[in-house]
Backbone as a chain_set.jsonl record, in Angstrom:
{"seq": "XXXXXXXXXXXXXXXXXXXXXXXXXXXXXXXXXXXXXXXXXXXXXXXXXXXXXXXXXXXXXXXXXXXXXXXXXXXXXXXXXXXXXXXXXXXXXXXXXXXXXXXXXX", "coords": {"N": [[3.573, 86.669, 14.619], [6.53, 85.028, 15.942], [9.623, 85.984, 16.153], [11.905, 84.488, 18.091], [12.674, 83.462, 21.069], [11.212, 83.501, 24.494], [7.108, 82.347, 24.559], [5.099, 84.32, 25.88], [3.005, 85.573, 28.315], [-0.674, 87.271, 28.734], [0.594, 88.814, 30.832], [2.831, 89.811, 30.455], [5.246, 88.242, 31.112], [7.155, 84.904, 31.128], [5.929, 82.36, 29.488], [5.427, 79.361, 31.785], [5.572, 75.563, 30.95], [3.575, 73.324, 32.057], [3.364, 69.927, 33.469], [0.413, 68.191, 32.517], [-0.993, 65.344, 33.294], [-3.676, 64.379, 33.045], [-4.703, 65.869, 30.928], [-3.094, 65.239, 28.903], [-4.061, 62.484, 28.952], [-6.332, 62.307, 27.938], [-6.606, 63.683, 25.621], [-5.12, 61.382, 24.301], [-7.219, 59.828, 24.404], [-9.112, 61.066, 22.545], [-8.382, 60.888, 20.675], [-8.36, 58.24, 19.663], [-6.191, 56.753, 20.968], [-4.164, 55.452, 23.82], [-2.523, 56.592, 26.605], [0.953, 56.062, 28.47], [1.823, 56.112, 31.897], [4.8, 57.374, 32.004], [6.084, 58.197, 34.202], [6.355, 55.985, 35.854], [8.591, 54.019, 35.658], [9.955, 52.185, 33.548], [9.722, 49.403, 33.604], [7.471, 48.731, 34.945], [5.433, 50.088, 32.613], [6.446, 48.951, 30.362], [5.229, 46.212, 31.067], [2.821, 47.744, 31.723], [1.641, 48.155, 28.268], [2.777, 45.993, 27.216], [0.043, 44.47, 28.388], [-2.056, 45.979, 27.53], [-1.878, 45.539, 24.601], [-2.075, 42.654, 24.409], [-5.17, 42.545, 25.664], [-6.37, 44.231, 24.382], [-6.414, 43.077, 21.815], [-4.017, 43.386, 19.619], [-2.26, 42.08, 18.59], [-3.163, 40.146, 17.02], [-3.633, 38.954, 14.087], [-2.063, 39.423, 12.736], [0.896, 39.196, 10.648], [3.556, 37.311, 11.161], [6.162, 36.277, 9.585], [8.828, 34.31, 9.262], [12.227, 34.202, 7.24], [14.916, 32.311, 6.666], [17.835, 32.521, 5.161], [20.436, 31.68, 2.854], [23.555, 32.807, 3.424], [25.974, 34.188, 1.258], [28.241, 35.444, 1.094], [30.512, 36.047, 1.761], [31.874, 34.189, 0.806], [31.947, 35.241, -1.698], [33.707, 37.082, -1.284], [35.96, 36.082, 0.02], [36.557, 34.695, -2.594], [36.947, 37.245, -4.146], [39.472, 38.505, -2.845], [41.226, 36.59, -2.999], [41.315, 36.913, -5.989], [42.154, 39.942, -6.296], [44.807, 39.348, -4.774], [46.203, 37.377, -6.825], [46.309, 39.29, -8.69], [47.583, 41.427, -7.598], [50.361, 39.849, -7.332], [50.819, 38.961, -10.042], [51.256, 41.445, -11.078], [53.549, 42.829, -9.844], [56.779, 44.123, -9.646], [59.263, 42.884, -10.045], [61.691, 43.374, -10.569], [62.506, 42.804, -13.12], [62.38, 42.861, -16.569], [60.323, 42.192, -19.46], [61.462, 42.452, -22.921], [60.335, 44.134, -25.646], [60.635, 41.79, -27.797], [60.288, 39.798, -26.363], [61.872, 39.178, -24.847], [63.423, 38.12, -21.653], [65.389, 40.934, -19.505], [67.248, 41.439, -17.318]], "CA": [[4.76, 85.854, 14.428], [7.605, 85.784, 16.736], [10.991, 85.846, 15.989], [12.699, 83.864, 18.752], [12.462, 83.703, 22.533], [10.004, 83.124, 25.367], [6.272, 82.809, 24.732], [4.717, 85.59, 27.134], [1.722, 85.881, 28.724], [-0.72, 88.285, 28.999], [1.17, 89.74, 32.041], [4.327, 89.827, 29.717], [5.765, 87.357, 31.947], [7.592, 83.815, 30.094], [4.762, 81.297, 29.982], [6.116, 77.742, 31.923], [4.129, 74.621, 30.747], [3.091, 72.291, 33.078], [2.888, 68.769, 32.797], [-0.544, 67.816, 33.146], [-1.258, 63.989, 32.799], [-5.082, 64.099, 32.691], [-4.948, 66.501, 29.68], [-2.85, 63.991, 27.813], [-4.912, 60.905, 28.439], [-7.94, 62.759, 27.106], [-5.309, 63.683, 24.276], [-4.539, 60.168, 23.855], [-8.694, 58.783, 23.956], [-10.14, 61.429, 21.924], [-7.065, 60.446, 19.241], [-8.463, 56.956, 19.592], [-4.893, 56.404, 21.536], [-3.654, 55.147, 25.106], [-1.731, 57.194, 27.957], [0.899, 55.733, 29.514], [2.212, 56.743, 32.228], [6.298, 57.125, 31.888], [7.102, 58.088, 35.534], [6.409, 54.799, 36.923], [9.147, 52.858, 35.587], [10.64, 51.212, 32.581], [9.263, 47.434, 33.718], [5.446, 49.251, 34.219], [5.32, 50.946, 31.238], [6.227, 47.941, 29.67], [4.09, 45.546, 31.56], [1.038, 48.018, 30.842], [2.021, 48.215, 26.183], [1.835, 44.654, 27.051], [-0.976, 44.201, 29.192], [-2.442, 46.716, 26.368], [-1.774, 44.667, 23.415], [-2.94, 41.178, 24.909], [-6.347, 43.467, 26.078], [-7.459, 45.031, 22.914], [-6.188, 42.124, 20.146], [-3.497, 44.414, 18.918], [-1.171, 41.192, 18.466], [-3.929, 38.818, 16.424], [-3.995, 38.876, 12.652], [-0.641, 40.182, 12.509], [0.901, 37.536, 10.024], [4.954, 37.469, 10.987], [6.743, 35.597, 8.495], [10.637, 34.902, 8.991], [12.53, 33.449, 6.64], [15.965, 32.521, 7.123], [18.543, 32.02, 3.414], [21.779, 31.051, 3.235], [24.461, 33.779, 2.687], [26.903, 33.413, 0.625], [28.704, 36.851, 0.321], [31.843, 35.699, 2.536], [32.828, 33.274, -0.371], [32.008, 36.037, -2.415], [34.729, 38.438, -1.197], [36.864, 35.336, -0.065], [37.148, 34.615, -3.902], [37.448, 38.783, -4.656], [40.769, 38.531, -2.229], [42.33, 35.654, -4.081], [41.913, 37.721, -7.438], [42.889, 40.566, -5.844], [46.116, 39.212, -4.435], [46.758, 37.051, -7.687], [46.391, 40.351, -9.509], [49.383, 42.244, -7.204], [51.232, 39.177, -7.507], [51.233, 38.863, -11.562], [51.907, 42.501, -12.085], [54.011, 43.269, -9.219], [57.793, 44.635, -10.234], [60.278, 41.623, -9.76], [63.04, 43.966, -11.328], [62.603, 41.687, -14.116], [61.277, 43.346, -17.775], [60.355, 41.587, -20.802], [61.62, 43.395, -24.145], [59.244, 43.838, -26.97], [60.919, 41.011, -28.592], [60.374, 38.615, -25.438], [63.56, 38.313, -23.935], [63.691, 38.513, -19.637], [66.241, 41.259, -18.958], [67.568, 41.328, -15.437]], "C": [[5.882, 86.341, 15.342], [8.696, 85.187, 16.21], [12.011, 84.871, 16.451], [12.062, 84.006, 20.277], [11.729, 82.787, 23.34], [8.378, 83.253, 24.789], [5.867, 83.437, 25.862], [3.037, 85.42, 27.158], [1.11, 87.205, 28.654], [-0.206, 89.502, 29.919], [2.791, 89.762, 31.039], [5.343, 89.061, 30.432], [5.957, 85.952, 30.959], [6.146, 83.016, 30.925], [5.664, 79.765, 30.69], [4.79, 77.137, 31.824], [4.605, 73.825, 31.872], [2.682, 70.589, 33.04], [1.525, 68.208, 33.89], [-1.138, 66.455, 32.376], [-2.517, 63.774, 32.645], [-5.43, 64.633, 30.989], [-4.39, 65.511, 28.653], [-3.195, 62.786, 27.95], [-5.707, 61.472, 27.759], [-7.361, 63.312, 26.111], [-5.663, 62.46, 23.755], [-5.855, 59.744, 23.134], [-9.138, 59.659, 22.868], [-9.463, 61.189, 20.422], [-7.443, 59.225, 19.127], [-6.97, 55.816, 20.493], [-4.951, 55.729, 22.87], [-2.533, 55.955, 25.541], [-0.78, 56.524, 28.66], [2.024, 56.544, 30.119], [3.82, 56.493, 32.495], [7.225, 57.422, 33.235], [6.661, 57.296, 36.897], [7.319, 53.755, 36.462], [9.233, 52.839, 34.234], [9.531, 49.967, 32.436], [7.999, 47.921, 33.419], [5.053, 49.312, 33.502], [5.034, 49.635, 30.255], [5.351, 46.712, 29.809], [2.843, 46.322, 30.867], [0.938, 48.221, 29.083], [1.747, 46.811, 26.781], [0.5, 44.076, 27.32], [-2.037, 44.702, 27.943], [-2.845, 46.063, 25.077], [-2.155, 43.923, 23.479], [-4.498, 41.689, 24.637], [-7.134, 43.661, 24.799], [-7.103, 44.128, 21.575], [-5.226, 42.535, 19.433], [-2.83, 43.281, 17.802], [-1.667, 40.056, 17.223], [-4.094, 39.818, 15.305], [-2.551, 39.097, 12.165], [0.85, 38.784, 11.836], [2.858, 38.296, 9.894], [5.456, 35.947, 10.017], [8.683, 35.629, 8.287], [11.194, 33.719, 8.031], [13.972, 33.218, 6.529], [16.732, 31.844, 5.195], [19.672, 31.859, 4.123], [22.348, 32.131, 2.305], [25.912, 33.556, 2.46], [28.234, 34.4, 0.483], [30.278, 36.724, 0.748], [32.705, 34.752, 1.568], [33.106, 34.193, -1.342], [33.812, 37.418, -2.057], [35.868, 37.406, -0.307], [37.716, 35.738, -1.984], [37.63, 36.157, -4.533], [38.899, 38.691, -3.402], [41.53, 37.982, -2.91], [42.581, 36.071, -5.651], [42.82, 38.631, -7.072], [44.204, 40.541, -5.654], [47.002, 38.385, -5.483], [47.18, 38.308, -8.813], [47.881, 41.361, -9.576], [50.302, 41.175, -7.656], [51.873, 38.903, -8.904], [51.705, 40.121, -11.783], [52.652, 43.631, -10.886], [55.641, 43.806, -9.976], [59.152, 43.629, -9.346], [61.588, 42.063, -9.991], [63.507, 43.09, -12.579], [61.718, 42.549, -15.422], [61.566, 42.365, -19.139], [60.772, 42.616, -22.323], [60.594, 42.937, -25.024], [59.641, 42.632, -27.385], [60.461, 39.553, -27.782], [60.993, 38.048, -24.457], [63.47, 39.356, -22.451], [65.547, 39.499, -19.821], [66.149, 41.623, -17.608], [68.536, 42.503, -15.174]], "O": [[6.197, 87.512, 15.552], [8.729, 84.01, 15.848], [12.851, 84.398, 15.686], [11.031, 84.64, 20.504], [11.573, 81.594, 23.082], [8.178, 84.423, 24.463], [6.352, 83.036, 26.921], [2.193, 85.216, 26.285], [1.811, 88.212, 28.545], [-0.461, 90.703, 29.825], [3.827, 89.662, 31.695], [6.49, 89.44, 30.195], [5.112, 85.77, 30.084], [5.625, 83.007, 32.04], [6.499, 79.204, 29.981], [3.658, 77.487, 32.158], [5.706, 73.734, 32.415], [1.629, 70.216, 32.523], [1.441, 67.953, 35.091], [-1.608, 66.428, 31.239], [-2.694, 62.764, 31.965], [-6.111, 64.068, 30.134], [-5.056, 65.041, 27.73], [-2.748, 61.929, 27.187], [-5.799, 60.973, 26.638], [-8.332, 63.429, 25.364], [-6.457, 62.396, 22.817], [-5.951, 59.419, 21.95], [-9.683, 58.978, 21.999], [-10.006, 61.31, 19.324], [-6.759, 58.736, 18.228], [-6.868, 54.59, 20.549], [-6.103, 55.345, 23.075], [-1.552, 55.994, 24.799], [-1.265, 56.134, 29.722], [2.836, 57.281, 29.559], [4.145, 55.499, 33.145], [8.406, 57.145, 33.444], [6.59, 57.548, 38.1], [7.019, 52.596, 36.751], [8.454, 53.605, 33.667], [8.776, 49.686, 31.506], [7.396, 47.813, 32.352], [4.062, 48.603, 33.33], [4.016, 49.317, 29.639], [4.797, 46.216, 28.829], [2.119, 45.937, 29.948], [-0.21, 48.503, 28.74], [0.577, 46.437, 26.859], [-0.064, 43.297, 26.551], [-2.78, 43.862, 27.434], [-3.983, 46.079, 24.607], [-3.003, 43.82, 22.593], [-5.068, 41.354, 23.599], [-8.243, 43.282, 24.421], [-7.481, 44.46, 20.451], [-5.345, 42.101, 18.288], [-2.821, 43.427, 16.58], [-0.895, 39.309, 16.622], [-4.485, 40.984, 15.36], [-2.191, 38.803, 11.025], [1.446, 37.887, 12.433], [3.336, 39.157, 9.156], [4.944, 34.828, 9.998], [9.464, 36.354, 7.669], [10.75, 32.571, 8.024], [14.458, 34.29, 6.17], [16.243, 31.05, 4.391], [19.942, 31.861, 5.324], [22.047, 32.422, 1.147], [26.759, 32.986, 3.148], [29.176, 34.054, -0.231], [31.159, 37.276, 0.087], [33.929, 34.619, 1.585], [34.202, 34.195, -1.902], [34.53, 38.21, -2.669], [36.807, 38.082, 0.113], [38.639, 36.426, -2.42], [38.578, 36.224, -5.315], [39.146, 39.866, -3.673], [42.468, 38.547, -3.473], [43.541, 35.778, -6.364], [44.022, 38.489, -7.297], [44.913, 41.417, -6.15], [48.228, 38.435, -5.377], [48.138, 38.265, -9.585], [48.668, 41.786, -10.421], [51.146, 41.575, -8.458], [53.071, 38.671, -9.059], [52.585, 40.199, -12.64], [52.475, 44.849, -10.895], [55.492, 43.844, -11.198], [59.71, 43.83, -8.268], [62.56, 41.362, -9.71], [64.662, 42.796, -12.886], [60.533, 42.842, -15.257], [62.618, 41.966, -19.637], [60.045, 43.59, -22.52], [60.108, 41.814, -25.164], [58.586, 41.997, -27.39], [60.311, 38.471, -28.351], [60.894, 37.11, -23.666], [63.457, 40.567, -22.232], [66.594, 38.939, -20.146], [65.183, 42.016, -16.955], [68.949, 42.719, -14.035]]}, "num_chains": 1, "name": "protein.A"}
């Protein structure tokens, strides 16, 4: 167990990895996976996931289902404003108090 650091080699020297793209396709196949390769591009990449998907069926059976509702939540918090602001408005301080008995003093 190590603590922190560099892994070391047998020469006690820091190990650097190496990127080796054959090792991770044969990664990828023996995982049942695909390789691709990421330093050809953006568009490639994406061309070959597509090219990929068309290729092997990935895309068929695949049951999308959109369903669009009607939202309502904007009336909803319309109408929570208009309480809201009827609420400050009834028990705001007019400098106006009612006495126990009923009577508006000013």
């Amino acid at each position: 167990p190590r603590a922190g650091g560099f892994r070391r080699g047998e020469d006690g020297e820091p190990v650097v990895s190496r990127f080796d793209p054959a090792a991770l396709r044969a990664l990828a196949e023996a995982g049942g996976g695909r390789y691709f390769d990421l330093t050809a591009g953006a568009t490639k990449v994406a061309e070959d996931v597509a090219r990929y998907i068309d290729n092997e069926g990935l895309g068929d059976g695949v049951d999308e289902r959109f369903e669009e509702r009607a939202s309502y939540y904007q009336l909803l918090v319309f109408l929570g404003l208009i309480g809201w602001a009827l609420a400050w408005w009834l028990g705001r301080d007019t400098g106006r108090r009612l006495r126990p008995s009923g009577q508006t003093v000013v």
